[in-house]
N, C-alpha and C positions, 0 to 999 in steps of 0.2 A: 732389335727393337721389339718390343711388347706392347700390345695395345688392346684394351679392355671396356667395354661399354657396359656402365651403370645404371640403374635405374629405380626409383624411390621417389615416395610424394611432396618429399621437400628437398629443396636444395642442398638445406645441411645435414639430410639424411643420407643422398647421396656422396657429398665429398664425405661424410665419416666414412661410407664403403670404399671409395677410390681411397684413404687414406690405411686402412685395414688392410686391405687389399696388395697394396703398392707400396705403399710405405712413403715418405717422407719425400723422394724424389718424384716421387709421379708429377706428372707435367699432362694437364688438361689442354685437352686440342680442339674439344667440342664439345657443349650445350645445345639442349632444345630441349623445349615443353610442349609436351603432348598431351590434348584433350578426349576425352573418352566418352561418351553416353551411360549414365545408368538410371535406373528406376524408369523405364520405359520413355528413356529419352528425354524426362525432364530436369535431369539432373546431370552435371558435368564434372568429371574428375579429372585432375592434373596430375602427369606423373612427369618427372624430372630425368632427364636423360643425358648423362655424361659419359663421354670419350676421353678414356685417359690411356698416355704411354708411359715407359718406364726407358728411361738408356736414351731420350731425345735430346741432342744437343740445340737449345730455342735460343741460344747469345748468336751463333752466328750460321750464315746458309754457304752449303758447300757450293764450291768452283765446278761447273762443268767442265772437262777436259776428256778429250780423247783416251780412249783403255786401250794402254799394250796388251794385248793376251798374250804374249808370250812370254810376258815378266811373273814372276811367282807373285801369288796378291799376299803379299807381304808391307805392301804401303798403306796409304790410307784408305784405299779404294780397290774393292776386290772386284776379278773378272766376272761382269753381268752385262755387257753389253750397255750401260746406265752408271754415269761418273759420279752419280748423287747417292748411291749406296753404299754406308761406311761398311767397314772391314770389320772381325768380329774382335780385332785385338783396338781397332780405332774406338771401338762404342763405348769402351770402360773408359778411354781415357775423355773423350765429349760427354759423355753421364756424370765425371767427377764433377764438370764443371757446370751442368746444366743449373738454371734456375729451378728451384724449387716452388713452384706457383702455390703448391695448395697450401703451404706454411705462410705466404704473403700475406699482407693490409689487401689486396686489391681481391684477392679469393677469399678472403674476409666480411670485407665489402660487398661483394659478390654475393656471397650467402646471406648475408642480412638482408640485401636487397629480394631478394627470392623470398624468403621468410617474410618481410614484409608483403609481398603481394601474396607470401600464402593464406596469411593473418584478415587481409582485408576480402580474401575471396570468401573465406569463412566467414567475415561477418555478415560477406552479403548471402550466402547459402541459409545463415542461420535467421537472416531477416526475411526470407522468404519463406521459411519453414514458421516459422510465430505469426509472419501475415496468413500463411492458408491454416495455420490452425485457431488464429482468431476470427477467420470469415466461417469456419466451419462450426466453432461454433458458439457462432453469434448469425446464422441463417435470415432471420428477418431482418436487420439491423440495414440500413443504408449503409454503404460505402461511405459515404464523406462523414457519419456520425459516429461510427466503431468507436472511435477513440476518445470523444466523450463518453460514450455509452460504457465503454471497457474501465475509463476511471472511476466512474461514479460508482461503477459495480464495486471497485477497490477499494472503496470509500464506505462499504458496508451499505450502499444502497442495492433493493433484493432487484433481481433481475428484470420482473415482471412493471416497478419503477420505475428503473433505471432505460428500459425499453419503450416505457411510455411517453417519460419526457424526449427523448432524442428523436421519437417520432414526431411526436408535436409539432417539435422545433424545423422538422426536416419538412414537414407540411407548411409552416406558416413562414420560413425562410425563404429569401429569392435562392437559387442556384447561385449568383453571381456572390452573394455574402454569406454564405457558408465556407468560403473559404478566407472572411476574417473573425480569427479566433476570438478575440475581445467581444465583438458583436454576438457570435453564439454564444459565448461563457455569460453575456449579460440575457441574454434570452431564456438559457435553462435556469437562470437566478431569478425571473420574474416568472417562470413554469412553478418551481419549486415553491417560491414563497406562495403562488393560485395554492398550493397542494398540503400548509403548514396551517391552517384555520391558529389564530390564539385568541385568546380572550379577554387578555390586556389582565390589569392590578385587579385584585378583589376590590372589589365598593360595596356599601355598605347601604341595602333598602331601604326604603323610608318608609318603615312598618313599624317606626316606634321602638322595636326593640332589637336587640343584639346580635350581628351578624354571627352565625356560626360556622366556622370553616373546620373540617377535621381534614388531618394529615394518614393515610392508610400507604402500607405497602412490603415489601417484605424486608428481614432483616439488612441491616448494615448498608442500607442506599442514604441515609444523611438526615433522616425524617426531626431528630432530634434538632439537629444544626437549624436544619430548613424552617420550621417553629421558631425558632429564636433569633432567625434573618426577617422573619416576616414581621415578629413581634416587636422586634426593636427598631425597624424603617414605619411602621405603621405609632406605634409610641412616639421616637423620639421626631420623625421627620414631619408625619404627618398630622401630629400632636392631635390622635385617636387615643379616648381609654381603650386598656386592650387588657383583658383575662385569658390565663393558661389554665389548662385541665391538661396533664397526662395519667393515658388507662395504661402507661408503659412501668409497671410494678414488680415485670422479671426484674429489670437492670437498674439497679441503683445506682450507678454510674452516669443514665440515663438522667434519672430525678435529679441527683447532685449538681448535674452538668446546666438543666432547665431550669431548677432553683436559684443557681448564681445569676445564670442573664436574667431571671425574673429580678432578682434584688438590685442587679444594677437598672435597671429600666425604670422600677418601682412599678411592678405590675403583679397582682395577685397571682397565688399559683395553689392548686386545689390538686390532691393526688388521690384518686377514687379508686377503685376494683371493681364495680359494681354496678347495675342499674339505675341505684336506688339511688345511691351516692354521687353517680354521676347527674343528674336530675336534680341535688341537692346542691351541688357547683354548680351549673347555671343557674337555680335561681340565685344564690347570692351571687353573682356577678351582673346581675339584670340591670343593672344602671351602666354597664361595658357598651364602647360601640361595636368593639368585635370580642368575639371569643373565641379563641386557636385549640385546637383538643391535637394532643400527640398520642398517637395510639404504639403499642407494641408492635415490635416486625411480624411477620406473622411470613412463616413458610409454605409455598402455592400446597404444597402437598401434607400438609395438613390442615383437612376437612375440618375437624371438630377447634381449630383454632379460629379458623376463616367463619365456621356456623356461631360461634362465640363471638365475633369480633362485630357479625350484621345483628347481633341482638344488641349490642352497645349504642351500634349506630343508630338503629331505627329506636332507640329510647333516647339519644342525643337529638335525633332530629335535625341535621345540620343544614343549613343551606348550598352547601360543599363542599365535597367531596372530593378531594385533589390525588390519584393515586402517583406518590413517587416512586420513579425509577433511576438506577444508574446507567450514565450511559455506558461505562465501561463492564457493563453487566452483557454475557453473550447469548446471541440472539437466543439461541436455547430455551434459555434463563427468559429473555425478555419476552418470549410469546408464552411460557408456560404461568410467568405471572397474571401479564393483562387476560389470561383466559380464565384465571382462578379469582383473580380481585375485581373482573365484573360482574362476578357472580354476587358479590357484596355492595357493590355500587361506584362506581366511578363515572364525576360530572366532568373533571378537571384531568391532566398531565401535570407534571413537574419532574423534569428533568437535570439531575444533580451530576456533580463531578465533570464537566465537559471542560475542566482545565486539564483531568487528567486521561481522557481520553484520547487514544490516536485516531479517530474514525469515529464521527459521528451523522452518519448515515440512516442510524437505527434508529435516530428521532422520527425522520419522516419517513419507515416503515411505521413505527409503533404508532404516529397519530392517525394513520390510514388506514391501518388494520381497527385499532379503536375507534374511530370515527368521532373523537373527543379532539374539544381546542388544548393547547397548550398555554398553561398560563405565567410558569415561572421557568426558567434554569437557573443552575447554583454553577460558581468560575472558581471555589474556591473555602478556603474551611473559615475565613474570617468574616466576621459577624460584627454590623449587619450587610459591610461591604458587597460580600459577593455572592449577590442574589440579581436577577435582571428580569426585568417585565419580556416574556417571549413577545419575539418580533419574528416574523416568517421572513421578510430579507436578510435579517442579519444572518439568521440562522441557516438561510437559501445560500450565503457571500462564505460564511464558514463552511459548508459543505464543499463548493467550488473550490475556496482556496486551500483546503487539504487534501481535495484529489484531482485539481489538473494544474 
């Protein structure tokens, strides 16, 4: 008889050893799991520990009987003073026949079973490794808020927000209802919207003459579209005269694209370069209740486009000033613009693309760093559909339901 003690941090790490080892007959006699301390004792390791023999006959238990010693041990039981000790010519022939455990469904079963509670120990070692590296560093944060706090941040809201609101809530919440989720989710939805200022539709003064809205911002965020969402809900819905001016003379694809919705609308459209020219659009448009001006994108990093771009304006003289932004545009991007396009003037927000956005978060960074209400978002390229008067709940209800 041979007998061999393994040892390995999973079950079916150790029978591959008993199986290497021993080979195909090996017959397991004993399991246990043994626990260990590391990382100064907060941490627990399991190593798996089998006893295997090789030559055990497990179908049936030998007879005690009295031992001749003065017979030659030539039978099945050799002189030892102990009638349960096979003979070394008897163990080949009880090994032919022994079971073969570790080839079995039940040492099969066996191992998976182990493997499963190795699988769940892990999950729970690695849930406890993500909760202390989210309390560390998330240090101010309440306990019971982490995990709002943790989503919103995923949500592209910046930390120092994301930190604010969950305080709030953990101040003006009882103890007793912070732990119904619905309840807090609608409480950081009425923090959020406090935190969303908008400005509702442009309306038009009763100064007699033509409200002036201009569109500013940098390439490729929708400024074109956005013009011609406004001009055709203001024409056809709100049955306003409404005049276009674009100072956008790079892109003729631009023009092309402003001129069509103007024809379909039946709304004038004035294409200028200039001061002078622009000055000479509004006044023939002077009998309009509004007048829309699309300007050029204009890149934050160049100066002498942005110093060109506020000579326009301050000879258009607009009543406002809407800087759009995309939201799928990265933060980056969206603090290096608001820093360079209010250098030109910004009254207004508008926020485009938030169909194709996954996180938009960076709205209510961007109106809190600007200190500017919000007055439009764009859901989409179709015209005049998908344009919407900002609402600070919906936009508060959107933020929520993409990141918890």
């Amino acid at each position: 008889m041979h007998l061999q003690t393994f040892k390995a941090s999973t079950m079916g790490e150790a029978l591959s050893q008993v199986k290497s080892a021993m080979g195909s007959e090996a017959v397991i006699l004993h399991t246990r799991t043994l626990q260990t301390r590391r990382w100064l004792g907060l941490r627990r390791r399991e190593t798996v520990e089998i006893t295997a023999g090789r030559g055990i006959n497990v179908g049936h238990r030998a007879l005690r009987r009295p031992v001749d010693n003065r017979a030659a041990p030539t039978g099945l039981y050799a002189r030892s003073g102990c009638a349960e000790l096979p003979a070394p010519r008897a163990v080949a022939t009880l090994a032919a026949g022994a079971t073969r455990l570790i080839d079995t469904p039940a040492a099969g079963a066996a191992a998976m079973l182990a493997i499963t509670h190795d699988i769940n120990a892990l999950k729970v070692m690695v849930g406890d490794l993500l909760n202390e590296n989210r309390r560390a560093s998330t240090p101010q944060i309440p306990e019971e808020m982490i995990p709002y706090f943790t989503q919103l941040r995923s949500n592209e809201v910046c930390d120092e927000l994301a930190g604010e609101i969950v305080k709030t809530i953990h101040r003006q919440v009882r103890p007793e209802h912070l732990r119904q989720t619905d309840f807090v989710k609608d409480k950081i939805a009425e923090q959020i919207e406090k935190m969303l200022p908008t400005s509702g539709a442009i309306v038009r003064q009763a100064n007699g003459r033509p409200h002036v809205v201009a569109l500013i911002g940098p390439t490729g965020v929708g400024k074109t579209t956005t013009v011609a969402k406004l001009a055709a809900n203001l024409k056809l819905y709100e049955k306003h005269r409404v005049g276009l001016i674009t100072l956008d003379t790079f892109r003729i694809a631009a023009v092309d694209q402003l001129k069509r919705y103007a024809d379909i609308i039946g709304a004038p459209l004035r294409v200028v370069s200039g001061v002078e020219e622009l000055r000479d659009a509004e006044r023939a448009m002077s009998d309009c209740d509004f007048i829309l001006i699309d300007t050029a994108g204009r890149s934050p990093t160049d100066t002498l486009k942005l110093n060109e771009l506020k000579g326009l304006l301050d000879a258009a003289e607009p009543d406002e000033v809407h800087l759009v932004l995309s939201t799928v545009a990265s933060p980056k991007c969206l603090h290096l613009a608001i820093s360079r396009f209010a250098d030109v003037r910004v009254d207004r927000l508008i926020f485009t693309k938030l169909d194709e956005a996954a996180h938009i978060g960076v709205v209510l960074n961007v109106v809190r760093q600007v200190n500017k209400s919000l007055s439009y978002v764009t859901t989409g390229q179709e015209v005049p559909k998908d344009i919407e008067v900002g609402r600070g709940r919906a936009l508060a209800r959107r933020i929520l339901d993409s990141a918890l």
